[in-house]
C-alpha positions as CSV (number, residue, x, y, z in Angstrom):
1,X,27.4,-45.7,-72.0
2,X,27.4,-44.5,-75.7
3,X,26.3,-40.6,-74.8
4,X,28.8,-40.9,-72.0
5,X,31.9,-41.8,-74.6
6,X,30.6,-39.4,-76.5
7,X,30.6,-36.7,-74.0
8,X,34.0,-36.8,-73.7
9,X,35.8,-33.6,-74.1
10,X,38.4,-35.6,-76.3
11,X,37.2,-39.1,-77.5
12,X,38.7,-41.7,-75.8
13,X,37.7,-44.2,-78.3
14,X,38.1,-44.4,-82.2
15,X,35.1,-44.3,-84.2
16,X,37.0,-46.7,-86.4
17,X,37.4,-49.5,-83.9
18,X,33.5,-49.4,-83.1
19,X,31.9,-50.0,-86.7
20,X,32.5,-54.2,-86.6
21,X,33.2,-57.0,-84.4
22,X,37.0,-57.4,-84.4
23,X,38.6,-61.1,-83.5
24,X,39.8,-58.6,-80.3
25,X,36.5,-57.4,-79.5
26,X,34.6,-61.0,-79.5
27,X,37.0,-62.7,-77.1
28,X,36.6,-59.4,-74.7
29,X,32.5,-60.4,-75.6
30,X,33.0,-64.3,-74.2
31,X,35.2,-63.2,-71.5
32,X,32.4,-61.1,-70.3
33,X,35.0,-57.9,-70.0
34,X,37.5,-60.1,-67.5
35,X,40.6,-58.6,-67.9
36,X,42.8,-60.7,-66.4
37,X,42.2,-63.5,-68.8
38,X,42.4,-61.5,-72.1
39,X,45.2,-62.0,-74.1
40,X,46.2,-58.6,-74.6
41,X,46.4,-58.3,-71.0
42,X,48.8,-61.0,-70.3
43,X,50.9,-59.8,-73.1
44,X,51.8,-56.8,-70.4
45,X,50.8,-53.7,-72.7
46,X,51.3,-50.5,-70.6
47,X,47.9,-49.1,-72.1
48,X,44.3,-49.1,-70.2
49,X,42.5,-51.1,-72.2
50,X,39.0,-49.8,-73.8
51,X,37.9,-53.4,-75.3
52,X,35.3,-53.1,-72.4
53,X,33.9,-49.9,-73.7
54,X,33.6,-51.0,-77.3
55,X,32.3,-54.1,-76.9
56,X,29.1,-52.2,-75.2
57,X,29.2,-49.5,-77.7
58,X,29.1,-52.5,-80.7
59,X,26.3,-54.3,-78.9
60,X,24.2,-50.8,-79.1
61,X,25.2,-50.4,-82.5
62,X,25.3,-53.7,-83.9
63,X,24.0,-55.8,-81.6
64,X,25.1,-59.7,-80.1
65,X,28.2,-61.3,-82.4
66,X,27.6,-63.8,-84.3
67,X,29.5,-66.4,-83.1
């Protein structure tokens, strides 16, 4: 996953936003990646979320939140 994210011709992710566990990326962590029950999601954002993506890159990086 991580040497596929960073294959991309343009990085689709910010380094910045995969160096900690946010609030953001823990609940996308206990929701297991379901969409439909994030918050961000049902606040109707016209973005593709990446939460998904980062979560997997921070459990290479920095392993399992503590929570």
């Amino acid at each position: 996953m991580l040497n596929q994210v960073l294959a991309e011709p343009r990085p689709i992710i910010s380094g910045s936003i995969t160096k900690n566990w946010t609030e953001q990326a823990i609940e996308c962590y206990k929701l297991g990646g379901n969409c439909s029950e994030c918050s961000i999601r049902k606040a109707h954002y016209s973005f593709d979320c990446q939460m998904p993506k980062v979560v997997e890159i921070l459990k290479l990086i920095n392993g399992e939140p503590k929570i």
